[in-house]
C-alpha positions in Angstrom: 98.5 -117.5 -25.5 98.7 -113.5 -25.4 102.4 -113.7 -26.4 101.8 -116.0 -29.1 99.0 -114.3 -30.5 101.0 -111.1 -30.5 103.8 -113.2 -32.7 101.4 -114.3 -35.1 100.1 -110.8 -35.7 102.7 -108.9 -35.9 104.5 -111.4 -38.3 101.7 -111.2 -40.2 101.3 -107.5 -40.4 105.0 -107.1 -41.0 105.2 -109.7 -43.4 102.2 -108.1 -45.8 103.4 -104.6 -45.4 107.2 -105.5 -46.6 106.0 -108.0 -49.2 103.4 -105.3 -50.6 105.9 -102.3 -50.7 108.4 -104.0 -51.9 106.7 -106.1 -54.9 103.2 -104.3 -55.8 105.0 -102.8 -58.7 107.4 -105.3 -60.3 104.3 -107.5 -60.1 101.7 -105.4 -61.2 104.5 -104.5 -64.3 104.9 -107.9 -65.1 101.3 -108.9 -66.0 100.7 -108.7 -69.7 99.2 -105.2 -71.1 96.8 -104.9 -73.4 96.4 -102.3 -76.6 95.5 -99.6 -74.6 98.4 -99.4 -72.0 101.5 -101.0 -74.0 100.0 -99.3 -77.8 99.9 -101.4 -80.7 97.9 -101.6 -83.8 94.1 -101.6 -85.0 93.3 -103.4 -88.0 89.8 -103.4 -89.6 89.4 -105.6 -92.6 86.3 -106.0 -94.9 85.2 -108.9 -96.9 84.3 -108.2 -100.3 82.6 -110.5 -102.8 83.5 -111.9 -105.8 82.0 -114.1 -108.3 83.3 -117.4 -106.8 82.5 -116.3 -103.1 80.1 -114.5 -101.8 80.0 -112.1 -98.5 77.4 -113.7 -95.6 77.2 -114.5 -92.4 78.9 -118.1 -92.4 81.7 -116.4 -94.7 82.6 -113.8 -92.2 82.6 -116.0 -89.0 85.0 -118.5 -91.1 87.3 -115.5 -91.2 87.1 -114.3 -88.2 87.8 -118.1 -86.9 90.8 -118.4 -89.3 91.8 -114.9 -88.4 91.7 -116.0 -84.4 94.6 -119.0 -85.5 97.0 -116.5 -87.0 96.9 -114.2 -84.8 97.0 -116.7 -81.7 100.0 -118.6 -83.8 101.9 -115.3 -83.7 102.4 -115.4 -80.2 101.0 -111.7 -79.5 99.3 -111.0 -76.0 95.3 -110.6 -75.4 95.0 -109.9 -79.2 91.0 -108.9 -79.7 88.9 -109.9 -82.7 85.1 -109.5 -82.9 82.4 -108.5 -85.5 81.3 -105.6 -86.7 78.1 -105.5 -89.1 77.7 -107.7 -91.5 80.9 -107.9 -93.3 83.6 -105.5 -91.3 86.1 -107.2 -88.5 88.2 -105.8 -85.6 91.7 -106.4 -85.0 93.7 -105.0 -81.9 97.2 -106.2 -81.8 98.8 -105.3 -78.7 102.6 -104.5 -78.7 103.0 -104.9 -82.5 105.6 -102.6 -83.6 105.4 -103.4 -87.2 101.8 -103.4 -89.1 102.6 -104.1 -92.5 103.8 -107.3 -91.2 100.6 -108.4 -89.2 98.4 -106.8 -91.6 100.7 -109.4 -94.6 100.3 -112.6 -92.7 96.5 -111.9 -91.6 95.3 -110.3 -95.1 96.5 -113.4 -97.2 94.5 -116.3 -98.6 96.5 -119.2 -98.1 96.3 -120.9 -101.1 98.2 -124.2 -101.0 97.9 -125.8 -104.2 100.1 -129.1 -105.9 100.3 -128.8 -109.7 101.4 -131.2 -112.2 103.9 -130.2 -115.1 100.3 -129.7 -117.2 98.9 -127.3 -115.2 96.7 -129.7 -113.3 95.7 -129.1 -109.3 95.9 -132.0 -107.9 95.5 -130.9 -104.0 95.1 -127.8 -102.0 94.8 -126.6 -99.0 91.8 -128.7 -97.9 94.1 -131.9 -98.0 96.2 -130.6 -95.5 96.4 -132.1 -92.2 99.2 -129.9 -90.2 102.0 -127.7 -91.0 105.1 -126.8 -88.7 108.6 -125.6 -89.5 111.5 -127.0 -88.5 115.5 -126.7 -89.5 117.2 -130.4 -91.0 120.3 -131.1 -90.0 122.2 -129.1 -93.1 120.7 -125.9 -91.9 117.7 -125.8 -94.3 114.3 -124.1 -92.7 111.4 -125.6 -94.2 108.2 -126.3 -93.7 106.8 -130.0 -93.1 103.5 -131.0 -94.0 101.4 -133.3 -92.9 98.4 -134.4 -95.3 94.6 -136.2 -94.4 94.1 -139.6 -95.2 92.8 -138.5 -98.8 95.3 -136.3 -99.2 97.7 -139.1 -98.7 96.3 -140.8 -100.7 96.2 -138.1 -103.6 99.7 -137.0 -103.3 100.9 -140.7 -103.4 99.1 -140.9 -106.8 100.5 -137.6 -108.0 104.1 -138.6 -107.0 103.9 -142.0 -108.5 102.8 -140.6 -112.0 105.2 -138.2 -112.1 108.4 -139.6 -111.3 111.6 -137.7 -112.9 109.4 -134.8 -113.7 108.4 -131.3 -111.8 105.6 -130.6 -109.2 104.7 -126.7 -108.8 103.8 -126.3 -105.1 101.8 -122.6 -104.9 100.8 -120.3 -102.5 98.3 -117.8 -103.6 98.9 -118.6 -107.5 102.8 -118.0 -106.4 105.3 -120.6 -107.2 107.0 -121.5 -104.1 108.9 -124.9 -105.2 109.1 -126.5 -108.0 111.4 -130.0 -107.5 112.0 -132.9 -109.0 109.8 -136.7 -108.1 113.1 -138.8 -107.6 110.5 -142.0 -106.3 106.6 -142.1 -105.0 105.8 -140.7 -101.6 103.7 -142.8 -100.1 104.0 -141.8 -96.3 101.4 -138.8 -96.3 104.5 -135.8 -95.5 106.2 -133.5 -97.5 108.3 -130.3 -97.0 108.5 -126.9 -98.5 112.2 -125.9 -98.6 113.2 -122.3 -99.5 112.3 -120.2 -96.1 115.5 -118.4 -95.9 115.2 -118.0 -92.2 113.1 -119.9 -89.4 110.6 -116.8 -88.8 109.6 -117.2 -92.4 109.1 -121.1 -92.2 107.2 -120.2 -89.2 104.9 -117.6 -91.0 104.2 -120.1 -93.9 103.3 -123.1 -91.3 101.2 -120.9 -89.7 99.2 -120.0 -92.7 99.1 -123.2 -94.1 97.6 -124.1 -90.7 95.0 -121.8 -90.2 93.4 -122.4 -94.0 92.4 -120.3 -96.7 90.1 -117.5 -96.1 86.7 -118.5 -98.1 86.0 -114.7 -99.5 88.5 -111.8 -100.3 89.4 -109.5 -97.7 90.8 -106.1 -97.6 92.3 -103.5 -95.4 90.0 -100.4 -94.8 91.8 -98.9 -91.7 94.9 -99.2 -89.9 95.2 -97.3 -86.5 98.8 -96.9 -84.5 98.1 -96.4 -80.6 101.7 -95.2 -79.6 104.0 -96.1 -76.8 103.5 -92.3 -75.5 99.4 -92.9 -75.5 99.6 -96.0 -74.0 102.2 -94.8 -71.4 100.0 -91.8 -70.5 96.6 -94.4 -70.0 99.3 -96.3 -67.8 100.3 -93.3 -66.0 96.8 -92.5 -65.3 95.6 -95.7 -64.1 98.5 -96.4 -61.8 97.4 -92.2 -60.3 93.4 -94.3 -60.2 94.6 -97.2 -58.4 96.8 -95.1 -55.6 94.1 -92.4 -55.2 91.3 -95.1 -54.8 93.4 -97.6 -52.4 94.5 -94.9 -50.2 91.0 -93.2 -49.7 89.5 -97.0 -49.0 92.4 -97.4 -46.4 91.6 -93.9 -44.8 88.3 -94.6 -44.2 88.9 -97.6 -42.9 91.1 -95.7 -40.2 88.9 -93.1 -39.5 85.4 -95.5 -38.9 86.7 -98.2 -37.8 90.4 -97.4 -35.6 92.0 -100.7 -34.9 89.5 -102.8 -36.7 90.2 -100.7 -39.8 93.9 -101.1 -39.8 93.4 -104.7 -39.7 91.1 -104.4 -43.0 94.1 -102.9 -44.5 96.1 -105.0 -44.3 94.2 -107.9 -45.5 93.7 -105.7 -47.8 97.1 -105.1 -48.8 97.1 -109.0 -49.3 93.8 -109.3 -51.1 95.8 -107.1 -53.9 99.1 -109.0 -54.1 96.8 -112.0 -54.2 94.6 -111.1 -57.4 97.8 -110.1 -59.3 99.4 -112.6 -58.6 96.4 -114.8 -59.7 96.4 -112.3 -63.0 99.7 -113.1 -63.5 99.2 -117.1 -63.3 97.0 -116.9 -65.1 98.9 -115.2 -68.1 96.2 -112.7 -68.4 96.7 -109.4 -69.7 95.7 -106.4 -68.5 93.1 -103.1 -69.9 91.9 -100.4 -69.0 88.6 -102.2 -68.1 90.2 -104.6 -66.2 91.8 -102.3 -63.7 88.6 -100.6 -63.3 87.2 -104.0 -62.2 90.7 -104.2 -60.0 89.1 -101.0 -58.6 85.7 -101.7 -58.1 86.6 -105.2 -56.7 88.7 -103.4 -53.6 85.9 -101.7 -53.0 83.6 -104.2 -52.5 86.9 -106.3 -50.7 86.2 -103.4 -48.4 82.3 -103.3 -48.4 82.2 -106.8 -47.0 84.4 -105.4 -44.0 82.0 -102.4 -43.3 78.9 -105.4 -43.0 81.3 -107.1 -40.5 82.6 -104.4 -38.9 79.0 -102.6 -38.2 77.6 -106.3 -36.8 81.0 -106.6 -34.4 79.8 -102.7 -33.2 76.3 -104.0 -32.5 77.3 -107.2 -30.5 79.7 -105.0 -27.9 76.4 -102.6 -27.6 75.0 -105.8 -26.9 76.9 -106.5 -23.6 79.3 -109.3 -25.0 82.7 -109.5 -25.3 85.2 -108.3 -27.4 86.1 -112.6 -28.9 82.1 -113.0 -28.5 81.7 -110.0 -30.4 83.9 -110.9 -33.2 82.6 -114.2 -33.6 79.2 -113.0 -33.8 79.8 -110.3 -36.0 81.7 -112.7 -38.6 78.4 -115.3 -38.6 76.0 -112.3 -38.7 77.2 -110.9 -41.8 78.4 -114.0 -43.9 75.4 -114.5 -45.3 75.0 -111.1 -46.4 78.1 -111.4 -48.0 77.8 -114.0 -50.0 74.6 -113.1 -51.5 75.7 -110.2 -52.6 79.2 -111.2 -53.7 77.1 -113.9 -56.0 74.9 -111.6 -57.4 78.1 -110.2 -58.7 80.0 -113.7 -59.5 76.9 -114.0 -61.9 77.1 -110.5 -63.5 80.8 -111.1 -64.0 79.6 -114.8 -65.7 77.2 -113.0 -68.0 79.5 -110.4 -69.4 82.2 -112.9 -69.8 80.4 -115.1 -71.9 78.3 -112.5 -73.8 80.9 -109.5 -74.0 84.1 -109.5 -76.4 87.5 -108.0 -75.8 87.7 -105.3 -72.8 84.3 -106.3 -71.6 85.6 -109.9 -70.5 88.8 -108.3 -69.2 86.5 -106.3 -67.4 84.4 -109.8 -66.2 87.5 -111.7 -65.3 89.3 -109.1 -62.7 86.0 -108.0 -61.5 85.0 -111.9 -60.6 88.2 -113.3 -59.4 88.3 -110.7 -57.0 85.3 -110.4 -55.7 85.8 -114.4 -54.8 89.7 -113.3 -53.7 88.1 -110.6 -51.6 85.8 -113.4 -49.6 88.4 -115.4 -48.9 90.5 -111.9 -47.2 87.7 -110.4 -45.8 86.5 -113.7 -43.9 89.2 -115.6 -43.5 92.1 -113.4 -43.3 90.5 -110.5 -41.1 89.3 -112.6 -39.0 92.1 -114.5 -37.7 94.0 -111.3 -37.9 91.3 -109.9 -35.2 91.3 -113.1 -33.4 94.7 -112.9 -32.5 94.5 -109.2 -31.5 91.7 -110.0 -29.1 93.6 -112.7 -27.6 96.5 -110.8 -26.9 94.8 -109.2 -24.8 96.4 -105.5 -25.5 92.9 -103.4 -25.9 90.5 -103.6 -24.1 88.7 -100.7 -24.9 85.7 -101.1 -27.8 85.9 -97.3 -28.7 89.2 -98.6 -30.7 87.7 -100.8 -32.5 85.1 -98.5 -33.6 82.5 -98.2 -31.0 80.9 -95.3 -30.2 81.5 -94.2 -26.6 78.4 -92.6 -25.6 77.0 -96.2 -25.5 79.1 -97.0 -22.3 79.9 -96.0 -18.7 82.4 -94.6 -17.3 84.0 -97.6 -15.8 83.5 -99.5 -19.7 86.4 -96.3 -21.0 88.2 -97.5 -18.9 88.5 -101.1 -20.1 86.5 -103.9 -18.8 84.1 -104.2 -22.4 80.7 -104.3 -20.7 77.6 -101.9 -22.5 74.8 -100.6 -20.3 71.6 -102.2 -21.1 
């Protein structure tokens, strides 16, 4: 029993110590980084009204909808996009090198329209069903689309009366294609050839997709955050984290001796655990999420202290060191986990009421705080369990215990306080 114990720990403590030095950074670099670590650009657009379409409150949540499905259909990481007043919008774009090119695809309408060789719109955009891009097999990119049932309908009709002449397709009052009916289409698809490369068929879709805005916007204020400003937040953050970490695991030493390295190490874990749960996740992270990574070691740690400072008053108690423990775990579970809910619920609240940073901020601090339980309970405890049973100290004042609350004969090793 003592020699196995001793196996288990010290595979254990070995095992987190090389896994954490040697992986903490590559995977803390790997998680995705937001605006303000990586740089990118800030985009604020404002609706303005014209005589066909007015600025209000259901205009500007359209475009901010719409404005959420291009920017998710370019791929870009954690992008943010929230209100502000009445007719203003927020765009960060994290890792964007080239604006002109987001601010292109986000400021345009996306007017699909299908004209006759008079001049007549016979659909638009509203007909559509789907858009993707693909490449045929000669090479072509184009763009497939996919119309409603009434579109079908109307472009089955508009086909079948104009068969050997033109049909203008048009994109914001610009003539993409213009070909020839060679027989009806009656199966509800049609392409757009002409994208000279896939990226560009992929733009179009992607437009086509997300709809036409329903008022005009335009581009008050574009902001750059550089590589060098990002780097320097980065730099900062990382100098945050170590500072923080290492004063948690130095008081740990100090207060609590043996007990306290064990804290470490679990948390050591509890931190490869919750980025590696970031990075499952695909989340990306802020500035306000590592400050949630920060406050959520500390509490990690806080939930030790309550079990540490119970274990203490069990061996003052008389019991033994395994008694001790066991006691010391069950005394302070509950205070645990009311508090650590109290903070679940906060993190809920934000989350669902805050935008941007604020839910980065939610989801680090409440994964962790749920991560922390599970190390701080579980984890330490077996950690100590096996320590105990190896039988290797004896002594309480190692595991944090004051001395002055026992004899003589209880320095020198047999765990029994004076009542």
């Amino acid at each position: 029993m003592k020699r196995g114990s001793l196996w288990k720990l010290a595979a254990t403590v070995i095992g987190v110590i090389v896994v954490f030095v040697l992986f903490i950074k590559p995977l803390a670099f790997s998680i995705r980084q937001g605006l303000d670590l990586q740089g990118g650009t800030h985009v604020v657009l404002e609706g303005v009204s014209t005589p066909n379409a007015k600025v209000n409150d259901d205009a500007m949540n359209r475009v901010q909808k719409i404005m959420e499905n291009r920017v998710n259909g370019m791929g870009l990481t954690e992008p943010i996009i929230q209100r502000e007043g009445k007719d203003r919008i927020i765009i960060e774009l994290p890792g964007v090198k080239n604006p002109d090119k987001a601010i292109d695809i986000l400021g345009k309408t996306a007017l699909l329209e299908f004209k006759d060789e008079d001049g007549k719109v016979v659909l638009t955009g509203k007909d559509l069903k789907n858009a993707r891009e693909e490449t045929n097999q000669q090479g072509q990119n184009l763009v497939e689309l996919e119309f409603t049932s009434a579109g079908a309908k109307k472009f089955a009709e508009l086909t079948e009366e104009n068969v050997g002449r033109h049909i203008s397709i048009l994109l914001d009052g610009k003539v993409l294609t213009s070909p020839v009916v060679n027989e009806p289409i009656t199966g509800g698809k049609a392409v757009i050839t002409g994208s000279r490369t896939l990226e560009e068929a992929h733009n179009l879709a992607l437009l086509l997709r997300s709809g036409a805005l329903p008022v005009k916007v335009q581009v008050i204020e574009v902001r750059t955050v550089g590589p060098t400003l990002g780097q320097d937040s980065k730099a900062k953050s990382e100098r945050a984290f170590i500072i923080g970490v290492s004063a948690v695991v130095l008081f740990m030493l100090l207060f609590y001796r043996v007990s306290g390295f064990i804290a470490d190490i679990s948390l050591m874990a509890y931190v490869m655990i919750l980025l590696f749960a970031l990075k499952m996740l695909d989340a990306t992270l802020t500035l306000p999420g590592i400050a949630g990574i920060i406050l959520s070691v500390g509490m990690a740690v806080d939930a030790n202290v309550l079990i540490f400072e119970h274990f203490k008053e069990e061996i003052r108690l008389g019991k033994t060191l395994r008694s001790a423990m066991n006691s010391g775990f069950k005394r302070a579970f509950i205070t645990i986990f009311d508090s650590n809910l109290t903070t679940i619920i906060a993190a809920v609240v934000l989350f669902f009421f805050g935008t941007g940073p604020i839910r980065g901020f939610a989801i680090t601090l409440g994964l962790g705080v749920v991560l922390s339980m599970f190390t701080a309970i579980t984890m330490t405890q077996y950690m100590l369990r096996w320590l105990i049973d190896a039988n290797i100290i004896h002594n309480p004042r190692f595991f944090g215990a004051s001395l002055s609350f026992f004899t003589s004969d209880n320095a020198s090793g047999d765990g029994k306080a004076v009542k």
